[in-house]
C-alpha positions in Angstrom: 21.3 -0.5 44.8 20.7 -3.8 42.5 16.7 -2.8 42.6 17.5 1.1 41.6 20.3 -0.2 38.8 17.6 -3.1 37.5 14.7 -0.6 37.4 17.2 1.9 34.9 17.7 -1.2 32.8 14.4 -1.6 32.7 13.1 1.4 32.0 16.0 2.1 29.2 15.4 -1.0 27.3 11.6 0.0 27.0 11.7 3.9 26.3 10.5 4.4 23.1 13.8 6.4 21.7 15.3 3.8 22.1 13.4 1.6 19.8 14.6 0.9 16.2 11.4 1.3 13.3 11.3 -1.5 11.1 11.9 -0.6 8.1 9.8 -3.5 6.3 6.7 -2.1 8.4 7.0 1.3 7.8 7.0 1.0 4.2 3.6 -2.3 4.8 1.9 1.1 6.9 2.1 3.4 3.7 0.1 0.5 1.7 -2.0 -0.1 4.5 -3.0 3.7 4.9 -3.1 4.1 0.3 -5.8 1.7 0.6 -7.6 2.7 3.7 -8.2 6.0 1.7 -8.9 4.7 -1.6 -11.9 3.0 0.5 -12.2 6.4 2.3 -11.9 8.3 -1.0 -10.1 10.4 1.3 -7.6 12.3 -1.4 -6.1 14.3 1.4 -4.9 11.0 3.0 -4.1 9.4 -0.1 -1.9 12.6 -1.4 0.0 12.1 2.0 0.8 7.8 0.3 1.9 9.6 -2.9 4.9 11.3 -4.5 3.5 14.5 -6.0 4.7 13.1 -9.4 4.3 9.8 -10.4 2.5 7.1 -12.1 0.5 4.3 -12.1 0.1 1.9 -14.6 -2.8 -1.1 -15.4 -1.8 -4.2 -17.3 -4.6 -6.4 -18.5 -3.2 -9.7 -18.7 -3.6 -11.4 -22.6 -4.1 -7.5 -24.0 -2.5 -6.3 -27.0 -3.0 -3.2 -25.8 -0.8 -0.7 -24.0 -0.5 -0.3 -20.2 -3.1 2.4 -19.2 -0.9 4.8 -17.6 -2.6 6.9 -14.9 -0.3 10.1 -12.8 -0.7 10.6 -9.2 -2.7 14.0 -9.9 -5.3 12.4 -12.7 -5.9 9.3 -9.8 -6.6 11.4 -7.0 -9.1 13.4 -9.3 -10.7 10.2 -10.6 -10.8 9.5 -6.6 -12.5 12.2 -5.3 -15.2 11.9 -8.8 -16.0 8.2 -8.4 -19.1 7.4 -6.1 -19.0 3.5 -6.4 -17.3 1.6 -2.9 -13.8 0.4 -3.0 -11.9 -2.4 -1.5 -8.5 -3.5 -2.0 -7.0 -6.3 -0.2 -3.6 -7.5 -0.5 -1.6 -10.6 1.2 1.9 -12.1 1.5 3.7 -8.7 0.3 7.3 -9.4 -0.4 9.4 -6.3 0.6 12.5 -5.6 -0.5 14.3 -2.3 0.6 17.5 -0.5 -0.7 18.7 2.4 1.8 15.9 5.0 0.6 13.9 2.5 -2.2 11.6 -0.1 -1.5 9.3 -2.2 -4.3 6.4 -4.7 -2.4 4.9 -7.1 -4.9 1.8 -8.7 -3.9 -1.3 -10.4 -4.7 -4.4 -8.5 -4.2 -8.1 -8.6 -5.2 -10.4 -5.2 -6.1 -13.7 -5.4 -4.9 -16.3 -2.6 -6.1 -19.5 -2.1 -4.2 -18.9 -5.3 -2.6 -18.4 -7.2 -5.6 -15.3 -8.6 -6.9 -14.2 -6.6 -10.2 -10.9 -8.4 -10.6 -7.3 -9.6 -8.9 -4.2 -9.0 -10.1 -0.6 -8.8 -8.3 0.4 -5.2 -7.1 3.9 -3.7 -7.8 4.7 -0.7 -5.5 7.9 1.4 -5.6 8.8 3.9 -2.5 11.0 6.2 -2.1 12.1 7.5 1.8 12.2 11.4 2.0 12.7 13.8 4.7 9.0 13.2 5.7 8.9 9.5 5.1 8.2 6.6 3.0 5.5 7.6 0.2 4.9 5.7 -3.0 6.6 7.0 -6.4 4.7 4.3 -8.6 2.1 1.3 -8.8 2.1 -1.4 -11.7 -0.5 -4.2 -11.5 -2.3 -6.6 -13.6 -6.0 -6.4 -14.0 -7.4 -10.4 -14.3 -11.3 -10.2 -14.5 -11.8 -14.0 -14.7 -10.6 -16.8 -13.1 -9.3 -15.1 -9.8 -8.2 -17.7 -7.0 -10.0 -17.3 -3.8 -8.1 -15.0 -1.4 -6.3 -16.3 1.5 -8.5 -13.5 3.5 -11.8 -15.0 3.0 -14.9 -13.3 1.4 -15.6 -9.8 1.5 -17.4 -8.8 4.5 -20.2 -6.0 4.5 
């Protein structure tokens, strides 16, 4: 009887309906799969990361000029056109969620056919729908000089 009653308890505690998502990862995964298809170029993957409208928007750091503001539909375009190899890495994201909104702020660097184009910090904002957390807007700083090495080491090929 103990053995039958511990074996329930058991198998309750570890059935997966049972098991909560975290929040704080689900909305790390969308990030993790935008930039696994920016470097895939994949813009079927990357439309699933997105709102279908939004915006993103470039700050370059000491500019007089104006953010460059990019929508969702003109990125995914200037996705699938480029040719050159992409690589975004970000570390230490700092989540913060709100019922159905979420912003992550994080450092990152921007690597283009293995070379480092710049750094910047990353500001995302999602938004949780029926089908899940997807990213309603991106603001980031563009520094071309003097970027600190990154906490992940050196690109590898």
């Amino acid at each position: 009887m103990h053995r039958s009653l511990l074996l329930c308890l058991l198998l309750a505690a570890a059935s997966p309906s049972l098991a909560q998502p975290d929040p704080k990862s689900e909305v790390l995964a969308v990030l993790d799969r935008f930039f696994a298809a920016m470097t895939a170029r994949d813009t079927v993957a990357m439309g699933r990361t997105l709102t279908p409208v939004g915006t993103l928007h470039a700050v370059v750091p000491g500019s007089s000029k104006a953010p460059r503001a990019t929508t969702h539909a003109e990125y995914l375009k200037h996705l699938a056109d480029g040719k050159e190899s992409l690589l975004e890495r970000y570390w230490d994201p700092i989540v913060r969620i709100d019922e159905a909104i979420a912003t992550v702020t994080t450092p990152y660097d921007f690597h283009v056919d293995g070379q480092l184009s710049h750094c910047g910090t990353d500001v995302f904002t999602l938004v949780k729908g029926p089908d899940g957390w997807r990213i309603s807007g991106v603001a980031y700083t563009m520094q071309r000089e003097g970027c600190p090495p990154s906490p992940l080491g050196p690109v590898r090929p």
